[in-house]
N, C-alpha and C positions, 0 to 999 in steps of 0.2 A: 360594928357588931350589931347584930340583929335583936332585938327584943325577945326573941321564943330561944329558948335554951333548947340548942340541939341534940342535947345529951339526953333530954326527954320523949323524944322523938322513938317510939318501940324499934328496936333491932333484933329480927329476924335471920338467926344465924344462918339454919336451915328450915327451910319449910318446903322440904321437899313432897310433902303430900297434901298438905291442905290448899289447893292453889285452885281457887274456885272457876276462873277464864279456862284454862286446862283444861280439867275435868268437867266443867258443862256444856262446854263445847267441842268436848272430848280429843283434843289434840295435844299434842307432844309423843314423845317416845312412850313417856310409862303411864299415861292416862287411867287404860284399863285396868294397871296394878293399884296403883294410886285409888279411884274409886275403891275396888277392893277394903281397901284398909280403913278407908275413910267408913265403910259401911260394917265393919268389924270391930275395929279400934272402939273400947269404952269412952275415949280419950274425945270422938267427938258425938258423942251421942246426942248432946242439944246443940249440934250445930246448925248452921243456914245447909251448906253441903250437904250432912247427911241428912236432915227433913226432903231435900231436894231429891234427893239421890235415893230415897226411898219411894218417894212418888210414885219416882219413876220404872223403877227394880218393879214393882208390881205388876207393872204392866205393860213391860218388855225386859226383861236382863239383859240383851243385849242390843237397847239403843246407844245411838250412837247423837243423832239431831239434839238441839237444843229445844226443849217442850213448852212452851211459850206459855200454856194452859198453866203445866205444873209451879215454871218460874214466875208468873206473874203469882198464884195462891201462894206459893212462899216468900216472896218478897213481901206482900201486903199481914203475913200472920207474922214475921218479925217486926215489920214495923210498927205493929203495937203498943211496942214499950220505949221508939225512938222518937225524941219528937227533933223537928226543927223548927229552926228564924226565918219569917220570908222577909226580913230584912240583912241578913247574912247573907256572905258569899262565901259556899264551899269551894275549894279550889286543891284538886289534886294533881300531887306532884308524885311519880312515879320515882322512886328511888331503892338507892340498893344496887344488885350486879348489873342493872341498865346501863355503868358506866364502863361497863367488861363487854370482850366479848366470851364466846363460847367458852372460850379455852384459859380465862380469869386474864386473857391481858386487858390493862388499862386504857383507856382511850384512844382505840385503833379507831378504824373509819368503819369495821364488821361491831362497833361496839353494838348492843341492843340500845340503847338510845338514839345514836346517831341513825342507824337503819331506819327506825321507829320516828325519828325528829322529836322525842320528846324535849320537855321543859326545861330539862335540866340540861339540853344541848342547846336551848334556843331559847334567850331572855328574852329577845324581842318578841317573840311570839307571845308569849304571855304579858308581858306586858299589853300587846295589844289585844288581846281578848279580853282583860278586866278590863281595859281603858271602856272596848265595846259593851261590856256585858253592864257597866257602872251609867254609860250613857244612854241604855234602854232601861234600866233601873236606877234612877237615883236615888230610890229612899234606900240604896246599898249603905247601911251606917257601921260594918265591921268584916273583916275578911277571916277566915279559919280557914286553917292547912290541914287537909286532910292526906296523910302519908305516914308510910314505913318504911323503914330500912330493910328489902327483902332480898334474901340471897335464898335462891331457888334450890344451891348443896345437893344437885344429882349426884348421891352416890355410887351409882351403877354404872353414868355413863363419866362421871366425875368432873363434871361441868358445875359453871355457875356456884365458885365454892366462893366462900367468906375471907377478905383475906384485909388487915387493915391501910392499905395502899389504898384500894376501892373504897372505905369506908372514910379515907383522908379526904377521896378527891369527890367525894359526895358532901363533906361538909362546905369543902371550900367552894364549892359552885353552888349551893343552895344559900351561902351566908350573903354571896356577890347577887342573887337574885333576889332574895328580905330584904337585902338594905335596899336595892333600886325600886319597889315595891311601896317600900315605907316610904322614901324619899318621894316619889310620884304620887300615892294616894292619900299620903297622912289620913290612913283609916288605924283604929284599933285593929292588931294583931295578933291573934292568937292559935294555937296548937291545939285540934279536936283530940282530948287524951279520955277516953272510954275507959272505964272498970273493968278488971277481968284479964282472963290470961290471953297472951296471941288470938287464939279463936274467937275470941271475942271481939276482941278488938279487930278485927278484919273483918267481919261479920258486922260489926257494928258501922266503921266506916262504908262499907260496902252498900249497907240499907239506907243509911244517910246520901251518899253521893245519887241512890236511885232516887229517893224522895223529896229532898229539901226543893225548894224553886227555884235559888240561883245557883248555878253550879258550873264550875269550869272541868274539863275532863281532862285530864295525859292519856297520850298514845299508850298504847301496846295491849295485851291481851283484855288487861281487868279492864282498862278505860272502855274498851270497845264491848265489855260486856256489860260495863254500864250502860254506858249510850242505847243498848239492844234492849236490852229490861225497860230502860225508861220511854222507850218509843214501844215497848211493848203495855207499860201501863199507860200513856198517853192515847194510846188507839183501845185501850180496854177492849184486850184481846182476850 
């Protein structure tokens, strides 16, 4: 059994419109509606998305590109109030219906993981990227998990629902990955748990994985709009 109690790990029933890879890079089915609401809704008025999303509305309604200009000034005015460790290793793990596919079945080979090769389908992988990331860094003296339980809950197209099969077989592969983890790096371990409700706490993770120094990424939409962001403040574009 793993040290970090996964019952504290945020679970994201539906978050069927805050999903910032999405909507900044405007893809999926309901994107455009999504936006909408995110730009409407009281519910996110200090968020990262809508600061982003208003940027941009000013100065086209209907872009569609990701604004490299606009996302780097809001990545750098949230991260204000976030600090990091440049001897920490953030290291995120995509979880939630990643181990579904489209249509909620459990671990098919169409899963969004498996497609994606994320972490939670491939310990070896990760193990070999901290091994790498800890051997170009050694003053790494602690690892944090940055992740959520997300289930995406399209209710439109009725995808991607919450159902606790998936959320069984997301513990049981994430406990089998902590413990080889711990056992391999005898580092301190622990769980980045932010203040605040959902939105925050994704917003917070999300500025963190752009900024801190050392940072391992997962696949799939948010990873890669990590990785995009940070090679966008890295070029100070």
């Amino acid at each position: 059994m793993s040290s970090i109690n996964l019952n504290e790990i945020i679970l994201l029933k539906s978050n069927k419109h805050y999903r910032l890879a999405d909507l900044i890079f405007c893809q999926g089915l309901r994107a455009h509606y999504d936006r909408q609401i995110i730009l409407s809704d009281s519910k996110y008025k200090d968020s990262f998305l809508k600061y982003y999303l208003d940027e941009n509305f000013r100065i086209n309604p209907d872009f569609e590109e990701l604004n490299s200009i606009f996302l780097k000034k809001s990545i750098l005015e949230f991260s204000k109030n976030i600090k990091t460790c440049d001897d920490n290793l953030y290291l995120n793990i995509r979880l939630g219906d990643v181990v579904m596919d489209e249509y909620n079945n459990i671990n098919t080979v169409y899963s969004h993981g498996v497609i994606n090769n994320t972490f939670i389908f491939n310990e070896a992988k990760i193990i070999r990227l901290i091994s790498k990331k800890i051997k170009l860094n050694p003053f790494i003296k602690s690892i944090s998990f940055v992740m959520a339980l997300h289930f995406g809950n399209n209710d439109i197209y009725g995808l991607w629902g919450f159902n606790q099969e998936a959320l069984d077989e997301n513990f049981k592969r994430l406990n089998s990955i902590l413990k080889k983890i711990e056992e391999k790096f005898n580092l301190p371990i622990s769980l980045l748990l932010p203040s605040g409700n959902s939105i925050k706490v994704i917003d917070n993770h999300f500025i963190t994985l752009c900024t801190a120094k050392n940072v391992i990424i997962d696949g799939s939409g948010f990873g890669d709009l990590i990785t995009k962001s940070r090679q966008i403040l890295k070029n100070n574009l």
